[in-house]
ROLOPA-757328 format. One record per residue: residue in one letter; x, y, z of N, C-alpha, C, O in turn. Coordinates in steps of 0.02 Angstrom, whole numbers, plus 50000, padded with zeros to 5 digits. Atoms other than C-alpha are relative to their C-alpha. Layout:
BEGIN
aXYZXYZXYZXYZ...
This chain:
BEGIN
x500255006949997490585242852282499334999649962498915004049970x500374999150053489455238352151499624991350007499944986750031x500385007949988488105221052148499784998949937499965003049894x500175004450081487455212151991499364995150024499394990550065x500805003549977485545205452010500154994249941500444995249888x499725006550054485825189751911499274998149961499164997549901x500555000450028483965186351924499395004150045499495005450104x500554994449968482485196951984499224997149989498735000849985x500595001450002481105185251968499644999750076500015001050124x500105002349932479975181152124499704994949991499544993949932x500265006649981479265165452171500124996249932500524991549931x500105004350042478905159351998500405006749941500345012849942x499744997550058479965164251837499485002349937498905000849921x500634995650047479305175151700500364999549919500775003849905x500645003550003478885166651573499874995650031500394992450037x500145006849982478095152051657499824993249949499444994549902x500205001450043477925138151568499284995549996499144991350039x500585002750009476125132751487499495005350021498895004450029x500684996249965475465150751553500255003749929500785004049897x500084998250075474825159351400499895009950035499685013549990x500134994449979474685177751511500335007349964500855007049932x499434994150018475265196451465500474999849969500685001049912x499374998649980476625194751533500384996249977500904998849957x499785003650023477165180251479500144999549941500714998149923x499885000850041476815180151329500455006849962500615005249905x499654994849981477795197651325500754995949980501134996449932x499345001449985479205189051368500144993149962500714991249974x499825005150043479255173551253500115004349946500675004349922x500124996950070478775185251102500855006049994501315005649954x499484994649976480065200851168500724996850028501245000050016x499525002949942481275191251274500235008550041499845011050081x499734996049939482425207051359499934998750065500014993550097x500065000249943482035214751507499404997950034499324998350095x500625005249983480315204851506500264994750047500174995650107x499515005850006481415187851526500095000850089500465005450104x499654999949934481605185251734499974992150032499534987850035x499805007149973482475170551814499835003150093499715008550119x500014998949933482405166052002500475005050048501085004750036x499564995149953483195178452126500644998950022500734993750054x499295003550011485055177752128500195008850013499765013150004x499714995849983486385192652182500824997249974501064991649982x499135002149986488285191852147500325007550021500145012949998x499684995849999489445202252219500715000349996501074996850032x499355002050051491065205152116500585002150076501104998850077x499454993749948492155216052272500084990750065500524989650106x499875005349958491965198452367499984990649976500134985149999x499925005750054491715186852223499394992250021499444986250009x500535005149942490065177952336499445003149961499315009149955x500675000950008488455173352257499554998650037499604993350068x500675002249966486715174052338499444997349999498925000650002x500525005150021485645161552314500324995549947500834996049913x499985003850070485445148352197499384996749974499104991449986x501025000750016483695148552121500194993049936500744990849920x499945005150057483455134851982500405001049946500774996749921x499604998550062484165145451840500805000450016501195000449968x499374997149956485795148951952500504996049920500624999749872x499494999750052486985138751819499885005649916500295008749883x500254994850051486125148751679500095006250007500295009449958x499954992849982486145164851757501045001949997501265006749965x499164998849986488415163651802500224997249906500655000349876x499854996850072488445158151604499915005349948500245008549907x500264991950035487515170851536500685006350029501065009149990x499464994150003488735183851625500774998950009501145003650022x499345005150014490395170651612500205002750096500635006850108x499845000149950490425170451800500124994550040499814989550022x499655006849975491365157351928500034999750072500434996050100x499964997849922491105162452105500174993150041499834988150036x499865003949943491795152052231499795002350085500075000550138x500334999449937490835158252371499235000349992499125002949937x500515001750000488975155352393499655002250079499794999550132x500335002649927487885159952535499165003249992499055007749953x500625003649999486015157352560499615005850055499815007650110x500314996649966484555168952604499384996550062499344997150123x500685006449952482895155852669500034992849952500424991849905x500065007250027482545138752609499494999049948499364993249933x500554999350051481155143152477500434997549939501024998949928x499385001950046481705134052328499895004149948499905000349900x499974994850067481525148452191500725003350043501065007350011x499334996149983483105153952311500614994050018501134996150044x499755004849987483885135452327500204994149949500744991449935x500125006850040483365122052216500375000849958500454994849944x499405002450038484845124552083500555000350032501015003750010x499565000749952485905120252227500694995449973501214994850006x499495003150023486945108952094500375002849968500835000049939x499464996950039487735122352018500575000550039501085001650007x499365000349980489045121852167500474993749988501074993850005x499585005850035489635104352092500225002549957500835003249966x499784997850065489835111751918500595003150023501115000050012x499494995349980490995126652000500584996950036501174998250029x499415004449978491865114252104500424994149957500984991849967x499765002550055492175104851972500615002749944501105000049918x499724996250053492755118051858500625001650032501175001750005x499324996549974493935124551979500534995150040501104997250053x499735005149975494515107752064500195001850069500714999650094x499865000249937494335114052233499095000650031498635001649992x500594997049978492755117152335499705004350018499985007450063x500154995849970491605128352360499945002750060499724999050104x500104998849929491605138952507499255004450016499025009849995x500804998550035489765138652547500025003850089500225000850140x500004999649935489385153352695499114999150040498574997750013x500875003249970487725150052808499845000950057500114997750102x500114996649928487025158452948499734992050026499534987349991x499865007549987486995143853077499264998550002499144993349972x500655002250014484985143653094499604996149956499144992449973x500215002250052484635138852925500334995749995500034992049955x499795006050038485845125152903499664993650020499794988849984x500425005650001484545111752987499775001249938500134998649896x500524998950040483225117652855500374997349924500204991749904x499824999950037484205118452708500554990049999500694986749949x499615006849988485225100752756499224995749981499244991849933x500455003950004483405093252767499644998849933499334993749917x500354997550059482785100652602500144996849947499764993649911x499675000450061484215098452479500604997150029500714995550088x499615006349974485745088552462500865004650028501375005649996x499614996649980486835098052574500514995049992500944994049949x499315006449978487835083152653500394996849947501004996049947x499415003650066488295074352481500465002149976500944998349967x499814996050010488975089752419500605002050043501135002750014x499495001249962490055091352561500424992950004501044992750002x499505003449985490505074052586500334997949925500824994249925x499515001350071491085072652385500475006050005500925005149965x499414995249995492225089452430499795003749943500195006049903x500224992350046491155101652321499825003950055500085009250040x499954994649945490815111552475500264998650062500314993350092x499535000349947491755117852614499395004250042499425010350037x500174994649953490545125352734500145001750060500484998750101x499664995249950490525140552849499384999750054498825001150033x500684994449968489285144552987500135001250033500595000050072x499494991049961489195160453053499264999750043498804995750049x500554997449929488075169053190499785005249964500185008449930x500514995750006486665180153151500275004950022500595004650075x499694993949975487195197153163500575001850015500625007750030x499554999249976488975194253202500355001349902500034999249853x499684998750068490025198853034500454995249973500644990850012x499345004250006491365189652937500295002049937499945005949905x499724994250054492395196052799500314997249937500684992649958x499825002150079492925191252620500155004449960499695007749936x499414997150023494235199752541499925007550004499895011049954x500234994149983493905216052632499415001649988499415007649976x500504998449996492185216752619499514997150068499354991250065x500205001749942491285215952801499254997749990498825002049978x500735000350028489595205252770499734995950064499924990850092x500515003649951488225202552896499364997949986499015001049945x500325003450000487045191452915499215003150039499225004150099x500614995949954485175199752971499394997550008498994998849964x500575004149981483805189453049499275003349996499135008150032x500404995950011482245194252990499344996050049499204990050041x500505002249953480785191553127499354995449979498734996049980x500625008850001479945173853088500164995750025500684995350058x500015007549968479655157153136500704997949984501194997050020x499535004350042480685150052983500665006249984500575012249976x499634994650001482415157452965500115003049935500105000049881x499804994850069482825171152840500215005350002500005010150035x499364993049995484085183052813500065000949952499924997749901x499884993550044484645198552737500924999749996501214996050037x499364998649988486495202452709500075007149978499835009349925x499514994949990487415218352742500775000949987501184998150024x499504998850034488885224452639500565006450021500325012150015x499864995049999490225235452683500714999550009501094995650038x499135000950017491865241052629500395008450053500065012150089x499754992549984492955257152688499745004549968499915009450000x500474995050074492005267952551499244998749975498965002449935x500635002550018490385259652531499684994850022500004989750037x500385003749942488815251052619499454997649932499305001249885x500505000950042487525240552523499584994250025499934990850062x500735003449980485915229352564499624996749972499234999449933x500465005350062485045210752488499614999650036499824997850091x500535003049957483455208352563499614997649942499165001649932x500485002750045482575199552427499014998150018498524997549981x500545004449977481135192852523499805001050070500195003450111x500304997549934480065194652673500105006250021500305006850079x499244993049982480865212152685499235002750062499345003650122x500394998449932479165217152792500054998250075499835001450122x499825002449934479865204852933500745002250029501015000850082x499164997549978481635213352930500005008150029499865013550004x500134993049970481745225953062500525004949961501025002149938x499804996050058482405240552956500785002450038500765005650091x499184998549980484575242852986500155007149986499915010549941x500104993750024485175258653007500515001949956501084999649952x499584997550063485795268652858500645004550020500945004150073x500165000850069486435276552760500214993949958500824994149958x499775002150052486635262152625500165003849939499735007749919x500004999950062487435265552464499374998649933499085001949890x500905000250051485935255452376500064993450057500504990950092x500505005249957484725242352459499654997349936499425001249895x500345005850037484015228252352499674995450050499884991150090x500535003049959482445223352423499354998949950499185000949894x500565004150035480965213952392499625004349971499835009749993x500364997650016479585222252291499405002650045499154998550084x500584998149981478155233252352499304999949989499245004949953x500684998250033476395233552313499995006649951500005012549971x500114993250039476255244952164499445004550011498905002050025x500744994249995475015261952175499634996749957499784994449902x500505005250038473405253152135499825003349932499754999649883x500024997950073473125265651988500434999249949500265001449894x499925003350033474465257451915500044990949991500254987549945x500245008549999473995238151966499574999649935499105003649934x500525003150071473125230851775499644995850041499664990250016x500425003549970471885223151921500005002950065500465006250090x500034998049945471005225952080500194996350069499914991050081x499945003249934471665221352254499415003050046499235008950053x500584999649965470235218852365500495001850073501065000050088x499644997549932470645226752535499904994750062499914996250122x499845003749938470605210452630500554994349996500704989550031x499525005650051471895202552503500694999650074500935003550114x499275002549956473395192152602500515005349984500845008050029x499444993350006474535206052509500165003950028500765005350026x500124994449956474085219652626500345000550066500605005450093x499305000349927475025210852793500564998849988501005001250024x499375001850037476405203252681500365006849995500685008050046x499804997750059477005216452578500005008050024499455009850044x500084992849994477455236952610499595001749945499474998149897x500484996950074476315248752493500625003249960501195003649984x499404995350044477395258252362500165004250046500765004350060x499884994349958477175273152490500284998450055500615002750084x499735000549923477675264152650500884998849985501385000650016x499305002350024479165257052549500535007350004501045007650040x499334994549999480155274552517499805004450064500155009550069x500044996749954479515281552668500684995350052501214997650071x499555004449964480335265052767500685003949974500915007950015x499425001050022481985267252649500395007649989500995008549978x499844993750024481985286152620500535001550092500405000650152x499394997949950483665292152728500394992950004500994992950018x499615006949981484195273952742500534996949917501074994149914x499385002250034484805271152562499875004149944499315005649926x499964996750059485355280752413499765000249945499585004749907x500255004250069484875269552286499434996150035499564994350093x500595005249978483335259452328499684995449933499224997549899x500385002250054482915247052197499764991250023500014986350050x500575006849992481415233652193500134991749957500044989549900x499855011350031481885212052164499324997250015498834999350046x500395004649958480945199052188499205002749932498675004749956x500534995550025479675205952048499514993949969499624989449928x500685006450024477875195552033500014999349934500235004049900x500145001450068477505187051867499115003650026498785006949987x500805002049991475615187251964499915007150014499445007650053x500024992949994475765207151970499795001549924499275004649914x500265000250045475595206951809500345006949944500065007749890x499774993150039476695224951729500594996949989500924992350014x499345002450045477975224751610500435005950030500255010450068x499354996549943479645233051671499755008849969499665013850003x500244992050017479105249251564499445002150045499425008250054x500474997949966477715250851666500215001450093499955005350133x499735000149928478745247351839500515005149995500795008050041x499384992950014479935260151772499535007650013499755012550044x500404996949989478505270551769499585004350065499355009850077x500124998349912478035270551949500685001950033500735006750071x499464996949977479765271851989500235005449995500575008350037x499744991750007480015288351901499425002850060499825004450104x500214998649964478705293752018500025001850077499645004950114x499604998249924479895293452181500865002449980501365001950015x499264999150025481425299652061500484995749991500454989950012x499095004650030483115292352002500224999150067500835000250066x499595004449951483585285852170499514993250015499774988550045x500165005950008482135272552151499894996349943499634999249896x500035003750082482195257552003499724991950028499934988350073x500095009550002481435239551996500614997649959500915000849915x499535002850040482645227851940499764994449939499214992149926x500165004250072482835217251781500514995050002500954995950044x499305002849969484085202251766500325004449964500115007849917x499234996950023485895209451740499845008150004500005012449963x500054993449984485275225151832500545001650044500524999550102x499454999549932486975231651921499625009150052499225013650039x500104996549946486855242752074500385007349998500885007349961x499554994050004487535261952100499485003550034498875003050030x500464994949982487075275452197499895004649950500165005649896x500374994250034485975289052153500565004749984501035006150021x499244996450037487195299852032499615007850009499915012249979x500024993449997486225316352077500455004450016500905002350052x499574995849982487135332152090499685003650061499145003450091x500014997649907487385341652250499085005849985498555005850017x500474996750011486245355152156499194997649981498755001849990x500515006650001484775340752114499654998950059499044999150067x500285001649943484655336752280499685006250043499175007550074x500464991749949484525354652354499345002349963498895005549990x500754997250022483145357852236499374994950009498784996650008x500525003349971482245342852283499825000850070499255001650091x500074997549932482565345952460499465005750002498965005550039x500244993549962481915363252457499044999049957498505001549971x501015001650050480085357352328499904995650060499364997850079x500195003749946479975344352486499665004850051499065005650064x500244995749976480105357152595499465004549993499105005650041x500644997150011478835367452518499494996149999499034998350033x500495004549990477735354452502499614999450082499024999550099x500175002849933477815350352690499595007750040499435007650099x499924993249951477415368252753499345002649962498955006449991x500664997050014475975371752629499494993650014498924994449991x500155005350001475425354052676499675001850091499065001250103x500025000349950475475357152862499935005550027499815005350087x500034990549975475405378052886499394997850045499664998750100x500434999649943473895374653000500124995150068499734994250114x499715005349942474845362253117500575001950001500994999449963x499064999450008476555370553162500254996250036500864996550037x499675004549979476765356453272500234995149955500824994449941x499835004450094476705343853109500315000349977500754996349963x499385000350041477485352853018500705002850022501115005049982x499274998549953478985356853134500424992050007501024990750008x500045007749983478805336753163500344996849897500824993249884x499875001450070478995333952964500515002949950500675000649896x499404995550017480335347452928500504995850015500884993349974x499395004449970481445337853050500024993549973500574991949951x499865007350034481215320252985500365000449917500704996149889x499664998250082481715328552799500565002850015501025001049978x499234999049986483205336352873500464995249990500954995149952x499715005349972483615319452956500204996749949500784994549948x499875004450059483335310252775500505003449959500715000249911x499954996450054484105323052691500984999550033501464999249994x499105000049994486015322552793500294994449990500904995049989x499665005150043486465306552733500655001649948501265000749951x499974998450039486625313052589500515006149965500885006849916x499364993950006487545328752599500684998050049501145002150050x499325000949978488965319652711500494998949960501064998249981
């Protein structure tokens, strides 16, 4: 089971327009993997798109895609507001979409955008489901995961007979952490290691309760998913993907930021890869901790723990 990031921007798209920055201008001059639309997921094994950020009809032409299923993470409109691309699709296909929707969010999203019209012209058919309870589309078992706020927002959980996978785009600090192993996890971005931030975060910055650090991030995800790669990626961060590639080699080929039309796969290491990282871990932990054999007895076992995933 394999996912397709459609778009990997966060809040605000990169370029913006009328901002003359980096980054921006990076990405007018360069286009590529500069180039990021609003946050968007498709997954082909169930044929259901996630989200629909503004670019959403832009993003399913660009990769000649037609999904007839749709379902919805929070009500932020960089994950909503091209909510008319399910007319177009219903259109195209002369039936309606089947839009799914954990039942919390459908006040919010009814109040926001034009749910009801959409339904009552017969471009959508919607579903709503219960938080945490599952529901299934064409053999793929997908749940719905309430992430601990006021306003609602969910994660979805993927999983087939052969393979487990994970969208948390957003808030991912309020989502109590599911247990693994995933295949891969697509989650929101971390705070990058400040020696590579191109600026300083002051240590009383709003970022700091929001947001995991790079380090808390693969500590959280390390044993939980194979693949771990970063969405949701700031224009107001300010690094170009070579540079986020950069930090990523720094926790190995099982972590990557994404780019649009970044698809998903686990980590392709070999059995022998892993045992030699395993055992440089291990050494690490033991010349790290030799004066605490409680520690490091305490830190052995948690690398075991991360580490049998992996060899099942």
């Amino acid at each position: 089971m394999r996912a397709l990031v459609l778009g990997s921007a966060g809040s605000q798209p990169t370029p913006k327009a009328g901002c003359n920055c980096r980054l921006c201008t990076l990405a007018r001059e360069e286009g590529g993997r500069a180039l990021r639309t609003g946050p968007s997921l498709y997954l082909p094994a169930a044929e259901l798109l996630i989200d629909t950020p503004e670019e959403a009809n832009l993003q399913l032409n660009r990769y000649a895609l037609a999904p007839q299923r749709v379902a919805w993470t929070h009500a932020h409109p960089d994950h909503v507001a091209g909510l008319r691309v399910v007319q177009f699709l219903a259109q195209s296909s002369g039936r309606p979409v089947e839009g799914w929707l954990p039942r919390p969010l459908y006040p919010l999203l009814a109040e926001r955008y034009p749910l009801a019209h959409l339904v009552d012209a017969g471009y959508l058919e919607l579903h709503l489901v219960a938080p945490g309870r599952p529901f299934e589309l064409d053999g793929v078992r997908i749940t719905p995961l309430a992430h601990e706020l006021e306003e609602p927002v969910f994660a979805y959980a993927f999983e087939t007979a052969s393979a487990r996978g994970l969208y948390a785009p957003d808030h991912v600090r309020s989502l109590p952490l599911p247990e693994g192993p995933f295949d891969w996890a697509v989650v929101q971005m971390p705070i990058p290691p400040l020696d590579a931030l191109p600026f300083e975060l002051p240590p009383d910055h709003e970022a700091w309760r929001s947001f995991y650090t790079f380090d808390e991030a693969l500590e959280a995800w390390r044993g939980r998913a194979r693949r771990l790669v970063f969405t949701h990626v700031y224009e107001s961060v300010g690094m170009t993907p070579e540079e986020l590639d950069a930090v990523a080699a720094r926790a190995g080929d099982w972590v990557a930021f994404a780019y649009d039309g970044f698809e998903t796969a686990a980590a392709s290491a070999s059995a022998a890869d892993r045992l030699a990282a395993f055992r440089a871990e291990q050494a690490r932990i033991e010349a790290a901790y030799g004066h605490d054999p409680k520690r490091m007895r305490a830190e052995l076992r948690k690398l075991w723990m991360r580490q049998k995933p992996e060899s099942d």
